[in-house]
C-alpha positions in Angstrom: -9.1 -3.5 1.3 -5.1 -2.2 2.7 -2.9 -1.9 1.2 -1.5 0.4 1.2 0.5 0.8 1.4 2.8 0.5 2.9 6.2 0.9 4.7 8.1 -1.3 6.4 10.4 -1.6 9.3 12.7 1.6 10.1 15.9 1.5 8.6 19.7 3.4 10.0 19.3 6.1 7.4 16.7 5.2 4.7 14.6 8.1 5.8 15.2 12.0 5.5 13.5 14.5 8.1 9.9 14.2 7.9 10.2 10.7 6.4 11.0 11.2 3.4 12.9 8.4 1.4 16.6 9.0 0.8 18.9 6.1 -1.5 21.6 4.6 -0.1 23.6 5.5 -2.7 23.1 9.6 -2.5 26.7 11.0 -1.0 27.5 13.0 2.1 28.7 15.9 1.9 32.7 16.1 2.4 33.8 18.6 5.4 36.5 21.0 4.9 39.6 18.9 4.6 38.6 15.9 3.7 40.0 14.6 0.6 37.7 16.7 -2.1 36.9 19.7 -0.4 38.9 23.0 -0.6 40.4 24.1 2.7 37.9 26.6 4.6 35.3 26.4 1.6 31.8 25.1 2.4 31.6 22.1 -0.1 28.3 22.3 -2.4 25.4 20.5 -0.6 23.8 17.4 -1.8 20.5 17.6 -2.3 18.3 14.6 -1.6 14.9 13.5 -2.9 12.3 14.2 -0.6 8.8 12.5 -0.5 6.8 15.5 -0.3 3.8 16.1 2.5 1.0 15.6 -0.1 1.8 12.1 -0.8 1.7 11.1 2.8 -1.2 12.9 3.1 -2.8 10.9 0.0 -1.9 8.0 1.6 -3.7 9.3 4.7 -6.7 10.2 3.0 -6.9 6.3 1.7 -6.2 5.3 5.2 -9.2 7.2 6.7 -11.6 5.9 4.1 -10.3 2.2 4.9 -11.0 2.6 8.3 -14.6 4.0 7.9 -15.4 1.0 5.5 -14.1 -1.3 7.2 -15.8 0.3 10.2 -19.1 0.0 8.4 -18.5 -3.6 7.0 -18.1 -5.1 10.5 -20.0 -3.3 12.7 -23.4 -2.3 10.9 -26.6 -4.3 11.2 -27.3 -6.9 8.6 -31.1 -3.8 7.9 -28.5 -1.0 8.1 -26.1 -3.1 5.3 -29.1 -3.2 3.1 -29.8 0.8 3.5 -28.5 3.1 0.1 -26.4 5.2 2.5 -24.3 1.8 2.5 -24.5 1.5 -1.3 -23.4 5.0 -1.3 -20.3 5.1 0.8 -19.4 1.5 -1.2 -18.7 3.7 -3.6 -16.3 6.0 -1.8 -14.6 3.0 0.4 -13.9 1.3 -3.4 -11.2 3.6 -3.9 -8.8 2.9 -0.6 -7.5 -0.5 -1.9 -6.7 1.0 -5.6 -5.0 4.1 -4.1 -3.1 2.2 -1.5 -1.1 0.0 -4.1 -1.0 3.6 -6.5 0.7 5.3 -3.7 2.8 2.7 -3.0 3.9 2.3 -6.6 4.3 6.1 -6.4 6.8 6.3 -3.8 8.9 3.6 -5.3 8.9 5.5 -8.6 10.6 8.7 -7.2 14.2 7.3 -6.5 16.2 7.3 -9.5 16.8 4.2 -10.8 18.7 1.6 -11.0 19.6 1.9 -7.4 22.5 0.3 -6.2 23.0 -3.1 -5.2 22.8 -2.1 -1.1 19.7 0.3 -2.1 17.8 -2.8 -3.6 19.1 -5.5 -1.2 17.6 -3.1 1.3 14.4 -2.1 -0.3 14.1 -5.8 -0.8 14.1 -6.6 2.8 11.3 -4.0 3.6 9.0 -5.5 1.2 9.9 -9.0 2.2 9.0 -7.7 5.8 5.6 -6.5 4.6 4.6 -10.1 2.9 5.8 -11.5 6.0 2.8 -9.7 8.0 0.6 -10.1 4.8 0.6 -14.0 5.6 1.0 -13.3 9.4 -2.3 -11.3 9.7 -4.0 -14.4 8.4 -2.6 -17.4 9.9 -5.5 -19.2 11.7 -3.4 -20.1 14.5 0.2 -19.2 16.4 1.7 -22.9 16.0 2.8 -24.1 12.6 2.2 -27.5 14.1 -1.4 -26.8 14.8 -1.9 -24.9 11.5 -0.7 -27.8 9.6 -2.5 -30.6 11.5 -5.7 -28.7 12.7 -6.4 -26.0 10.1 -9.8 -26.5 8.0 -9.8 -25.9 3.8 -11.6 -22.5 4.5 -8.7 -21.4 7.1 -6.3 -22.4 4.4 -7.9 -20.4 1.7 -7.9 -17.1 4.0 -4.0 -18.3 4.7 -2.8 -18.3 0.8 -5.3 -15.5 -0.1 -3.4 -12.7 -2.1 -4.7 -9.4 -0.2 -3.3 -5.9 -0.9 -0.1 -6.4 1.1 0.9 -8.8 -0.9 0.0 -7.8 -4.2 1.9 -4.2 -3.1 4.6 -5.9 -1.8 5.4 -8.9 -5.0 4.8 -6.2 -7.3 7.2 -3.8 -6.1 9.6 -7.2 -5.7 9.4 -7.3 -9.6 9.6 -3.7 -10.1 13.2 -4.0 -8.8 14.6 -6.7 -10.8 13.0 -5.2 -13.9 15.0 -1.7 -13.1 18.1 -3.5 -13.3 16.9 -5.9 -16.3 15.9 -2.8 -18.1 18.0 0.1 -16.6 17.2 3.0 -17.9 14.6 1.8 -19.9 12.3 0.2 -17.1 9.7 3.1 -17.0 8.6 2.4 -20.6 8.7 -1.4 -19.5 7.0 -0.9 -16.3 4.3 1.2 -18.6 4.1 -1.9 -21.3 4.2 -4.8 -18.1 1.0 -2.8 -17.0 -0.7 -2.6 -20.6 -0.5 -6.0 -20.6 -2.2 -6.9 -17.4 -4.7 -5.1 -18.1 -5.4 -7.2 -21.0 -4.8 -10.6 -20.0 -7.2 -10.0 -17.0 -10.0 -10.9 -18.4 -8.7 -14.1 -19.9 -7.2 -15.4 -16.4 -10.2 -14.5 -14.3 -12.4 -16.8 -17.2 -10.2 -19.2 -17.8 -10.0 -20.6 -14.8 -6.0 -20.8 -14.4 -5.7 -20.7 -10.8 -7.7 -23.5 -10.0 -4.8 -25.5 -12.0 -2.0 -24.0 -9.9 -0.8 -25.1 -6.1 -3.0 -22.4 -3.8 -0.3 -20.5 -2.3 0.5 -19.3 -6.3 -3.1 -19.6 -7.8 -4.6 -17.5 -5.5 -2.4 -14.6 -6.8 -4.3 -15.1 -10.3 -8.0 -14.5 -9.4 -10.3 -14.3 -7.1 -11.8 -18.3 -7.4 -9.6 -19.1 -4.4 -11.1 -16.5 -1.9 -8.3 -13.5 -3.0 -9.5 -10.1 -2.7 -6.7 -8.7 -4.5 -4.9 -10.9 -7.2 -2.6 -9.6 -9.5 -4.9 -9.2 -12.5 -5.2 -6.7 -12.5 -4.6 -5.2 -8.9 -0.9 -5.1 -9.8 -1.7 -2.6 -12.5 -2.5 0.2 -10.0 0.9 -0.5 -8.5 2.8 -0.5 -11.6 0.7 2.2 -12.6 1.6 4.4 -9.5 5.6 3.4 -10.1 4.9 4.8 -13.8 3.5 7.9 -12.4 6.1 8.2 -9.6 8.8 8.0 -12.2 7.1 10.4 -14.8 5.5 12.9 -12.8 6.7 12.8 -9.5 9.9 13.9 -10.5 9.3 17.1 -11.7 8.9 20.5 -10.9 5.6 21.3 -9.0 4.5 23.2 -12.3 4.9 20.5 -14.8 3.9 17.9 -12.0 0.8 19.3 -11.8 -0.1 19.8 -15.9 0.7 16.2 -16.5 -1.1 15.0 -13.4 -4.3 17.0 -14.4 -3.8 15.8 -18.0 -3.3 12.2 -17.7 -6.0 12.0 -15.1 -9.0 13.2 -17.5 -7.1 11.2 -20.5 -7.5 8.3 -18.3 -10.9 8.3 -17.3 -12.3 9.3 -20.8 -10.3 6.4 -22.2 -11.8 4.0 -19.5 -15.3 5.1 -20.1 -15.0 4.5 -23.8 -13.7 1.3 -23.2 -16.2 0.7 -20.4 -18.7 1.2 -23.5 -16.7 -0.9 -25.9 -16.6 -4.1 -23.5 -20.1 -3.7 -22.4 -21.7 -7.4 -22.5 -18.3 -8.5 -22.6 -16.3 -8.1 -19.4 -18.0 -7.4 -16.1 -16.6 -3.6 -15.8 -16.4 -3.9 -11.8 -14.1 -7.3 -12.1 -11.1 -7.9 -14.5 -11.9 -4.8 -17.0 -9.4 -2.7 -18.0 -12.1 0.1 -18.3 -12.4 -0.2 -14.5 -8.5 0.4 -13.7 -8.2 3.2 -16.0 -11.4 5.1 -14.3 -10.0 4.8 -11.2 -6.3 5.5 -12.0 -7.9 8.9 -13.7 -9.5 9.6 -10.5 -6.8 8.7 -8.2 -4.1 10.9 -10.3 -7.0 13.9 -9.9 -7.4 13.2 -6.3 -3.4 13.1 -5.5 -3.6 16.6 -7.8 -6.2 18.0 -4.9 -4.4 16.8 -2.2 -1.1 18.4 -3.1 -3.1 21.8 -3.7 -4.6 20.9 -0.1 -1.2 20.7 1.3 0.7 23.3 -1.0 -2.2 25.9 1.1 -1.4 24.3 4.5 -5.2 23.4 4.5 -6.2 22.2 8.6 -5.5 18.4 9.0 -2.9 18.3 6.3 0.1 17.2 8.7 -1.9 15.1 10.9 -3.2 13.0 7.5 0.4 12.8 6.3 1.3 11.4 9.7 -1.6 8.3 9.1 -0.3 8.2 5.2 3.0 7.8 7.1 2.7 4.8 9.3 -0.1 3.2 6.8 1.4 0.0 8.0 0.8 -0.1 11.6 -2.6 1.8 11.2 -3.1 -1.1 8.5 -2.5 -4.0 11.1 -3.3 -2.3 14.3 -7.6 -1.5 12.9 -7.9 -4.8 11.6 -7.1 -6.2 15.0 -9.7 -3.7 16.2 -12.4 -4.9 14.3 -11.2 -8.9 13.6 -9.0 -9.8 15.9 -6.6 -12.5 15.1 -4.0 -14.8 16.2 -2.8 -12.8 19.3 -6.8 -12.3 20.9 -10.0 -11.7 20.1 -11.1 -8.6 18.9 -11.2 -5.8 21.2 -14.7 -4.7 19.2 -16.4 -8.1 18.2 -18.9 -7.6 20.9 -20.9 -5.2 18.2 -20.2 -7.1 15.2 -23.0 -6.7 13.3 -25.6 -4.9 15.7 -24.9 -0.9 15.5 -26.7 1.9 13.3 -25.1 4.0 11.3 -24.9 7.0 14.2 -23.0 4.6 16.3 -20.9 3.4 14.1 -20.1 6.8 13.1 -19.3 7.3 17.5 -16.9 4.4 17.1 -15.1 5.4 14.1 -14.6 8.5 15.5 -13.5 7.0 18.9 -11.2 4.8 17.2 -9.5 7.3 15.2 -7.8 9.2 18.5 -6.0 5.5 19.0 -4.6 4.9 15.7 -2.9 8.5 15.4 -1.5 8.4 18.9 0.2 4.9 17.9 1.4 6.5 14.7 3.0 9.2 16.3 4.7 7.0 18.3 6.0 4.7 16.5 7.2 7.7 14.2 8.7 9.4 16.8 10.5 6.6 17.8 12.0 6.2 14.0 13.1 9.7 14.1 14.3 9.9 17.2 16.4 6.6 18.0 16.3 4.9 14.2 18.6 2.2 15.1 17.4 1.3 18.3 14.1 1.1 16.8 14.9 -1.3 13.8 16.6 -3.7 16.9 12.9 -3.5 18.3 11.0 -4.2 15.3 13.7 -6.8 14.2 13.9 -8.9 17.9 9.6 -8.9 18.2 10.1 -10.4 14.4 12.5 -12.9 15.4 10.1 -13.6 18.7 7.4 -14.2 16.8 9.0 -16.6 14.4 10.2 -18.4 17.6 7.2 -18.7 18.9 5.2 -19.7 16.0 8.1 -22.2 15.0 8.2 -23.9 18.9 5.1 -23.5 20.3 3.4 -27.1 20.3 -0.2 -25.9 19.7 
């Protein structure tokens, strides 16, 4: 998978203490004397939205798993791949890609909305940032001049292939024009945009519409063209987190945790019944709606756990919210890891395919030390020196583009 989730590049004031999200459009508090307050009187304080520790931490929990798979995937002998241990922990390493684009959709489902024009403009920018490194992280080489006269079909593929940055980050594009299509209204069209999906999944996978379509736009369709995450129906879970996020986020911890409870069983009983109905019929681990509904069930039961977990201040909690935090960098910075790219080989791709599970396990563990140093960092710097650190992340951009624009080959 992935996302995940993701965030961005740090913004002047986009972030509350502890990273939590706060809209542009939220007013300061006036000071005593300023036109609206009352001479000595301590004006009212405004109270922002937070993003609470639990859903970082969910987001961490996701990241963890990624890792571990991914981990496995690369690393494990070709005897050790065929083992049931593997099988097993397939089934637990499933879940990261689905519950990266659910978070994601979550945390853009909290803000009230329709934000303002300067919220959207800027929430906009940060997901145009994150399809920017979706395509980045599988260039085949840093030249546009060599990619266009010296990249294979296969290298091209990878290239246009819709992974989970980009399915979080188009979908959340679309999520904003529909909250100011819809106003008000755009949870219960968010909620009918998903339904939908879901059913015309089946049909697009089958019917072969990609293969119709330039790559760089059939690839988002289905998987014929190498994607691992099209949006049939990967977009549902990030719709279906922004539904969520809307509709339970929002309230109070009580009611929050009812409806989460709730909706999660109703979800995975009505995706096994329709798992039964569409036996023969759909493969239930491709395009079935019974296989999005299962795991949006377990996902809204697992973020239910985690916020328990971090309502007790259970060990770990503030160190996985950290990860769930920076999902991005810890995103980018494993899979250079473990596959290198187009800035070096990878640091790992000595053991690519030769290790046991035990030392595996040794690396995982080793690597795990590395990622949450660079998260804190990176954090720190956000929180510390926010504008200075936007002027970093925006010159390496710039850079980059530079480079990859004049370099000859």
């Amino acid at each position: 998978m992935r996302r995940t989730g993701t965030a961005g590049g740090p913004e002047r004031r986009s972030e509350a203490p502890g990273g939590s999200p706060a809209p542009a459009d939220t007013p300061a508090p006036r000071s005593p004397g300023e036109p609206g307050g009352k001479g000595g009187e301590r004006p009212p304080r405004v109270h922002r939205p937070r993003r609470e520790t639990y859903i970082d931490a969910f987001r961490g929990v996701m990241a963890l798993i990624m890792v571990q798979g991914h981990v496995c995937e690369r690393l494990l002998s070709k005897a050790a791949l065929a083992d049931p241990l593997y099988q097993l922990q397939l089934l637990f390493h499933g879940s990261t890609a689905p519950g990266f684009l659910f978070a994601s959709g979550f945390v853009a489902g909290l803000p009230r909305a329709p934000l303002s024009a300067r919220a959207s403009l800027r929430r906009a920018r940060r997901l145009l940032f994150i399809l920017g490194v979706a395509y980045t992280i599988h260039l085949p080489y840093l030249s546009i001049w060599k990619t266009l006269n010296e990249a294979i079909p296969v290298e091209w593929a990878a290239l246009w292939a819709c992974d989970a940055l980009q399915v979080i980050a188009v979908t959340q594009l679309f999520v904003i024009a529909l909250q100011w299509v819809a106003g008000t209204r755009w949870i219960a069209a968010a909620a009918v945009l998903t339904l939908a999906i879901l059913a015309a999944g089946p049909g697009v996978w089958a019917g072969g519409v990609s293969s119709r379509l330039m790559p760089a736009l059939g690839a988002y369709l289905s998987p014929d063209s190498g994607s691992t995450f099209p949006v049939f129906p990967f977009s549902a879970f990030v719709l279906g987190g922004t539904v969520a996020g809307a509709a339970i986020g929002r309230q109070d911890p009580g009611r929050r945790h009812g409806r989460a409870l709730w909706w999660g069983i109703g979800l995975l009983a009505a995706g096994g019944v329709l798992a039964v109905l569409l036996r023969g019929f759909v493969d239930f681990w491709g395009a079935s709606p019974a296989y999005v509904l299962v795991r949006l069930g377990g996902l809204l039961l697992m973020l239910r756990l985690v916020e328990t977990l971090a309502d007790r201040q259970a060990p770990g909690i503030t160190t996985l919210a950290l990860l769930g935090h920076e999902t991005l960098l810890v995103y980018v910075l494993h899979l250079y890891f473990l596959y290198g790219g187009i800035i070096g080989v990878a640091p790992l791709n000595a053991y690519k395919a030769s290790l046991g599970f035990v030392e595996v396990a040794w690396v995982f563990v080793a690597m795990l030390p590395v990622l949450l140093a660079a998260a804190w960092a990176w954090h720190a710097a956000k929180m510390r020196a926010p504008h200075e650190a936007a002027l970093a992340l925006a010159f390496l951009t710039v850079a980059f583009v530079w480079e990859f624009l004049t370099r000859p080959w």
